[in-house]
Every structure is written in structure tokens, then in C-alpha cells.
N, C-alpha and C positions, 0 to 999 in steps of 0.2 A: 222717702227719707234718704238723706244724704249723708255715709259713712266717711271720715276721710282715712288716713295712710294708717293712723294711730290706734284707729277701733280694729283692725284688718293684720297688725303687725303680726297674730301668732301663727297666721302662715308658713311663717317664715322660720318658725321655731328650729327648724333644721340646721341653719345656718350659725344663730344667736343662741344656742341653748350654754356653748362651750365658751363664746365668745366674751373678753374683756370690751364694754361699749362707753364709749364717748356717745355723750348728749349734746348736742347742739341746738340751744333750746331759748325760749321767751316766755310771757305770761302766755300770748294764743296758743301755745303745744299742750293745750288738751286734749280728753277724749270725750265723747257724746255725753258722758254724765261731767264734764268740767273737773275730771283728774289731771293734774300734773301730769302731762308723758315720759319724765323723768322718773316719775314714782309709778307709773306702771309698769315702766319698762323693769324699774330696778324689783319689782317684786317679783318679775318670772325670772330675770338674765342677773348678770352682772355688772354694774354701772361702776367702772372705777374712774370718769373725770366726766364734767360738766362746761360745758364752753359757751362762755357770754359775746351776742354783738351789740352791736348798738341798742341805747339806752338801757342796758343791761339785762339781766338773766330775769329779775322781776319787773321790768319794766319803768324803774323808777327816775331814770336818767332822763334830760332833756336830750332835745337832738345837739350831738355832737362834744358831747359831754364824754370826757376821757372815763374808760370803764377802766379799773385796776383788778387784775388778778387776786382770791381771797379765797377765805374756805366757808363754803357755806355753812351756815348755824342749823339750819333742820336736815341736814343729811350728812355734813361734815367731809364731804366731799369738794377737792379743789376746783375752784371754777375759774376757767382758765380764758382771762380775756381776750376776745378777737377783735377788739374796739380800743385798743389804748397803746402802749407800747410794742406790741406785735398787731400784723390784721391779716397773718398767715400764720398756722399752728406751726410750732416749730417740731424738730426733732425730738426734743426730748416731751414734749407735748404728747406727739406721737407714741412715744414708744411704748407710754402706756395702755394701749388700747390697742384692736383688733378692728373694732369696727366703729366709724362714727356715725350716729343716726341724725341725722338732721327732720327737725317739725316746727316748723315758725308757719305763721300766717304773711303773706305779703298781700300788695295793695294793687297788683297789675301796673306798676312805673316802672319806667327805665334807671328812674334816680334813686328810688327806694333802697335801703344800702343792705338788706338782706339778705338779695342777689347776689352780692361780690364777697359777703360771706360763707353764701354756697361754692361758688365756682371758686376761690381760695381754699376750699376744704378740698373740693373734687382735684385741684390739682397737688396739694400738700398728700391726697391719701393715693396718689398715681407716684408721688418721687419716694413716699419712702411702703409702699407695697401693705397700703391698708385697704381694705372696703369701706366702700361708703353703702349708706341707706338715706333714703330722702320719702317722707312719710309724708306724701301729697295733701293739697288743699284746695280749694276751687280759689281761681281767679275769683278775686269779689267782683269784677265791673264786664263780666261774661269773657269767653274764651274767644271770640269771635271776632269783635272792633280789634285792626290795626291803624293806630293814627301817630304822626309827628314826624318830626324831623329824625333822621336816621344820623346816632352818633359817628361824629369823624374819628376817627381811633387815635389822632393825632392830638387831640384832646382828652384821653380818656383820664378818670380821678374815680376818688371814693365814691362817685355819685353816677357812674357809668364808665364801664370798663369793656363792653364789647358792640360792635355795629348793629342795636337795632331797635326800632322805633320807639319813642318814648311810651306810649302804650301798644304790645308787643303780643296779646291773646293767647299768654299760655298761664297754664299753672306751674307751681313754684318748681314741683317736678319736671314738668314738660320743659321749663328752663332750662332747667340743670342737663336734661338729657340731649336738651338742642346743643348747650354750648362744649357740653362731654363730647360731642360725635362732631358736630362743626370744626372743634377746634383740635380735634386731637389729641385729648386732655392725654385718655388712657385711662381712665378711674372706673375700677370695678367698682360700677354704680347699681343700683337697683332700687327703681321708684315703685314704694307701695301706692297702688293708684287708688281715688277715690271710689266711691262707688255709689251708684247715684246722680251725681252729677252731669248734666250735659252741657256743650257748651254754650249755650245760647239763658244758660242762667244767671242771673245778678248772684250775690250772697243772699240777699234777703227773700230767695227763694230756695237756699236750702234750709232752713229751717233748724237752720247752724245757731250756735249761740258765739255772739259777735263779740270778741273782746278787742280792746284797743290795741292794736299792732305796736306802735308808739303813743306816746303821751300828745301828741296832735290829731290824731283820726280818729274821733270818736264815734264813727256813724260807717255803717257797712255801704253803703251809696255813696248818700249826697257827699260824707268825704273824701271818699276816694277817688270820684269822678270830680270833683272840682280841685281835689290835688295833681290833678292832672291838668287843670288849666292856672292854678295859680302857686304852685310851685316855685317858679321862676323869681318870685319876689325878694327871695333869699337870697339872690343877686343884688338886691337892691337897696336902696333906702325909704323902700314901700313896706310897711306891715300887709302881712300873710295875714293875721288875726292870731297869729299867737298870741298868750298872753288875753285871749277871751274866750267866750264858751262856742265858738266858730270859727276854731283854727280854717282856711286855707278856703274856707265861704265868705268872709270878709275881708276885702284890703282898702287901703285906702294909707292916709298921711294926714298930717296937719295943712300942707298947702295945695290941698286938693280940693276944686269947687266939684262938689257932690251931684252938684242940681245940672250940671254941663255935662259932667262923663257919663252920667244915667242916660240922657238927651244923644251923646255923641254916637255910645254901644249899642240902646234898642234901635238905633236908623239905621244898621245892618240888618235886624230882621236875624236873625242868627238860631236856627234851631234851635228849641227845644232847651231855650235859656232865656230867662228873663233879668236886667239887671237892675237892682233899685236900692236907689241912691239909700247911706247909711250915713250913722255918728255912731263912733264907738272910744274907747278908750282902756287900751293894753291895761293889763296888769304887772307883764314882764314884758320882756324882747323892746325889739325896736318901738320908741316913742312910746313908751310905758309911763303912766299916769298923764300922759295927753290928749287931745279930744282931736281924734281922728276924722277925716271926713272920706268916704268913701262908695265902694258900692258893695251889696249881697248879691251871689249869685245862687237866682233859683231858677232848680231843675224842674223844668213843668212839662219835659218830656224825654226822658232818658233815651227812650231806642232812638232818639232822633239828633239826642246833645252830641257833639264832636267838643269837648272839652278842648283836646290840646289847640284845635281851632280857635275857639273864642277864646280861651287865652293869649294868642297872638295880637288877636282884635285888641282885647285887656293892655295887654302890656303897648301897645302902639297906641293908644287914647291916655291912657296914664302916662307915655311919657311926654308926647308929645305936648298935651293939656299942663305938666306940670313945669315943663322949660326947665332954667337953671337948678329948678330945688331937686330934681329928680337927679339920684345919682345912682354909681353904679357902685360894688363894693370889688375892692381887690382888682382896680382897673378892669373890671369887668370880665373879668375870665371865671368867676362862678357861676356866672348867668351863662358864658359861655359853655361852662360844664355839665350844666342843666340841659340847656337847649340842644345842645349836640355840635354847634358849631358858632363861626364868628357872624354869618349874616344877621343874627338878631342884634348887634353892635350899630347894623350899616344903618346911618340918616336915612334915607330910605326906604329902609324896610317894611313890605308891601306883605300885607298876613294874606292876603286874596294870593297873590304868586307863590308864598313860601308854603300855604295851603296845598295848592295845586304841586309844588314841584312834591311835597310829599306824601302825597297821594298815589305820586308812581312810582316811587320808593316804596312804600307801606304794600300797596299790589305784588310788587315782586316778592316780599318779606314773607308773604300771608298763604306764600303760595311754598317757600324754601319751608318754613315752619311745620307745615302738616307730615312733614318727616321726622316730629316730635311728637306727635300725636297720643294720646294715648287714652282719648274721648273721644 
């Protein structure tokens, strides 16, 4: 059985019994019976502010959807958004609280925007001399795969803010405490660690109960690992699958021959993924109420898939198969903020090379990491 930071908090009781606490929280900050970590915490301690990120404190926001500051109706406590006009707690945020605890589920992406809600708190509670807490979770897609392209910092945005691989094998914690000590935050930090967990486990081997991180991942795998290869779309004029019941497992377009890119992707031979060919048709997002033509990707061997891989594959047959109709959004610097850098732009662009060059980047990553460790 697998405990996370949340079931483990009264530990700590030492610390939190005096203390005014900031929640930093989503729908996944439950505990093993699926309490609110807001409402448990608030039944031993003191909870005077609640802080929302992306798609809000219940979950109800699409991606990118501005959260506004409000007082919640079942606690009556201000919840203070870190998604909308601020995406760093301000001073007077601050000054209410002593300690802020942070408990979200993330997905193991570089682009997941969780992340830079954590490391924004961790350096907000280092300038103005608060503690943090960070109430650990198992990476869903195991601790252990490093793969992708490593962010240029000269690029960094809301969707990667610090150098490291797009799937990076740590837990939400193990995050926080890599880029606290890497970077010199300073933030009296202290991750409650899981317990249970090792890192060679998926999610759906702890026997966790899986709730949707956002309103797109609805599956503790097959989503997460194929967010991982098809992410990138949101740079594009490609549907991700939003807007159907397989967010970021189907993409495709209107002028996309389905029966050729099926054809083009399984003549790689590509682990532990199978691609085949689809028709779908959005409900919302890109190309909503049109008949999409595309492919599904299935996972017919996880230990063996390299997702951000075949997505390179992906996105190099989608573009190239779809010529002039393929475009990119925002002259192409979201895709670029996705990927890590500009080579995904180049005519060129070779996924077997860009494979390989990060493959020795991810090696060196995997090796600086384990000084995160804490499984």
C-alpha cells in the first residue's frame, strides 16, 4: 500500500500545531479515503488562505483559462489565485500565513504547469521568510525514465522555467527539492515523502485512486505517457484530442490523410507503440464540430514506449505529410516552449538525431538528479 505526504502529515505536528497554513491545493490533494487535504489539514491546524493554480482550486477551469481570486462558499476562506493576475504569491498573500503546504498530483512533464507553481512558492516563501511544506506523490509514469530534449533557459515560459528534460523522473517533491538546492532558492523546505512507493512503479500500481490532475488527463498511464508525446500540438494547428473523450491519445486535423501517416509512423518499428489511423470530431478547441482525420496512439508496451521519442516521429510525419495546411501558432515559439528549443522549427528536423543528442543530455540529468532522491 502506497501512503502519499497527506496520509503522513501528523508527523509533523511539531511544527504545524502553532502555525497559520496556506493550502496550495487541487481536486488530486486527497488523502487514502479521498478527503480534501484542505479539510484535513484545517481540522488539526489552522488554515487561514487557500491558493489556486491552473484550472483552479476544484478543478473546473480549462487549460489556460485565467483563475480570479474569490472566497470560497464551503470554507469561506480567500483563495488566492496563482493562475490569473499574479503567478507569484505576493506580499501581502504572504503575510497571512506561516507556512504554505503544497499537495497537487502532477503528471512527470517538464510542461505541466504545477511545477512553476511550486518553485514560485519556494522562492516567494525564501524572500519574504515563510516555510514551505510539499506533501509528496508518486510520479505517475515511474521515477526512473529520463527522456527529451533539455530546456534552453533562454526560452523558458509558464510551461518550463528551469533546464530539464521533458520527462525528468522525479516526484512532485523530489522536484521541488532538486530545484531548492540546484538553484539556490533558500526555502525552508520539507518534503513529506511518500511511503510505499518505489521508483520503478507506474501510478496504477499504487493502488492510489486516480483523479484528473486537469480536465484533459483522464487516465493515470495511457494519459500521461502519451502527454508526453503529444503535447506539442498546442503549438499547432493540429488537435491534441481535446474536446473528445481522448484528450492527448488522438490527434489529427481535417487535412490529414489518416491511411498514409498510420503507413508512414508503424515503418519506424518504434517501441512499444502502435499507431492507427482515426476519425474524430472535437467538441470544443481546435476544429470543434469537424471530422478530424488522424491517428490513436496505443501503448501495447509501456516499459519499452519512449513517448517524447515517438512524438518527434509524430510531429515530423504530421508535418511534413500535411504541407501548407500545417501551421504553427504564435510564429512558432509555443511549440518552441514546449520542446525546449528552436531545432523542432528546422526543415530538417531529424527525431532519430534529436533522439540521440538527447539521450546524452537525459544520461547526464539522471545522474545530477539522484541528489533529489528520496526513494
Amino acid at each position: 500500500m502506497v501512503l502519499c505526504g497527506i496520509d503522513l502529515l501528523d508527523r509533523y505536528d511539531g511544527v504545524l500545531k502553532d502555525a497559520r497554513i496556506g493550502v496550495l491545493t487541487a481536486p488530486t490533494g486527497v488523502n487514502r479515503e479521498m478527503r480534501p487535504s484542505y479539510e484535513v489539514i484545517a481540522e488539526k491546524y489552522k488554515v487561514t488562505a487557500l491558493f489556486a493554480p491552473e484550472h483552479g482550486i476544484r478543478g473546473d477551469a480549462q487549460a489556460g483559462d485565467h483563475i480570479s481570486t474569490c472566497v470560497d462558499p464551503e470554507t469561506g476562506l480567500t483563495v488566492y489565485s496563482l493562475y490569473g493576475e499574479n503567478k507569484y504569491p505576493t506580499e501581502a498573500m504572504m503575510n497571512e500565513i506561516d507556512v504554505l503546504v503544497f499537495d497537487m498530483q502532477d503528471v512527470g512533464a517538464r510542461y505541466y504547469t504545477y511545477l512553476y507553481a511550486l518553485t514560485r512558492c519556494l522562492e516567494a516563501c525564501a524572500k519574504y521568510g515563510k516555510e514551505m511544506f510539499v506533501l509528496d506523490r508518486p510520479n505517475p509514469v515511474n521515477g526512473i525514465d529520463v527522456e527529451g530534449p533539455m530546456l534552453d533557459e533562454s526560452f523558458k515560459s509558464g510551461v518550463g522555467e528551469y533546464a530539464v528534460p521533458v520527462r525528468y523522473g522525479l516526484t512532485i517533491g523530489e522536484f521541488g527539492k532538486y530545484i531548492n538546492e540546484s538553484r539556490n532558492i533558500g526555502c525552508s523546505l520539507t518534503v513529506v515523502p511518500c511511503e510505499g512507493w518505489t521508483r520503478d512503479m507506474m501510478f496504477d500500481a499504487t493502488e492510489l485512486p486516480w483523479i484528473l490532475p486537469s480536465p484533459n488527463i483522464p487516465t493515470p498511464v495511457n494519459s500521461c505517457l502519451n502527454y508526453l508525446a503529444t503535447c506539442y500540438y498546442e503549438g499547432t494547428n493540429i488537435s491534441e484530442g481535446r474536446g473528445t473523450t481522448l484528450p492527448f491519445e488522438l490527434v489529427g486535423a481535417p487535412f490529414i490523410d489518416a491511411a498514409e501517416l498510420e503507413k508512414r509512423l508503424n515503418a519506424y518499428g518504434l517501441p512499444g507503440i502502435h499507431f492507427r489511423r482515426c476519425y474524430f470530431t472535437p467538441t470544443f478547441s481546435k476544429h470543434a464540430g469537424e471530422r478530424c482525420a488522424g491517428v490513436q496512439l496505443h501503448i501495447t508496451d509501456r516499459a519499452a514506449y519512449r513517448p517524447v521519442e515517438a512524438g518527434m516521429y509524430l510531429y515530423k510525419e504530421i508535418r511534413d505529410l500535411s504541407g501548407e495546411s500545417f501551421k504553427l501558432l504564435n510564429n512558432g515559439m509555443h511549440l518552441v516552449h514546449l520542446y525546449g528549443n528552436k531545432d523542432i522549427l528546422a526543415e530538417d528536423f531529424d527525431p532519430a538525431r534529436a533522439a540521440r543528442d538527447a539521450e546524452a543530455v537525459c544520461r547526464k540529468f539522471a545522474e545530477e538528479k539522484k541528489s533529489a532522491h528520496l526513494y
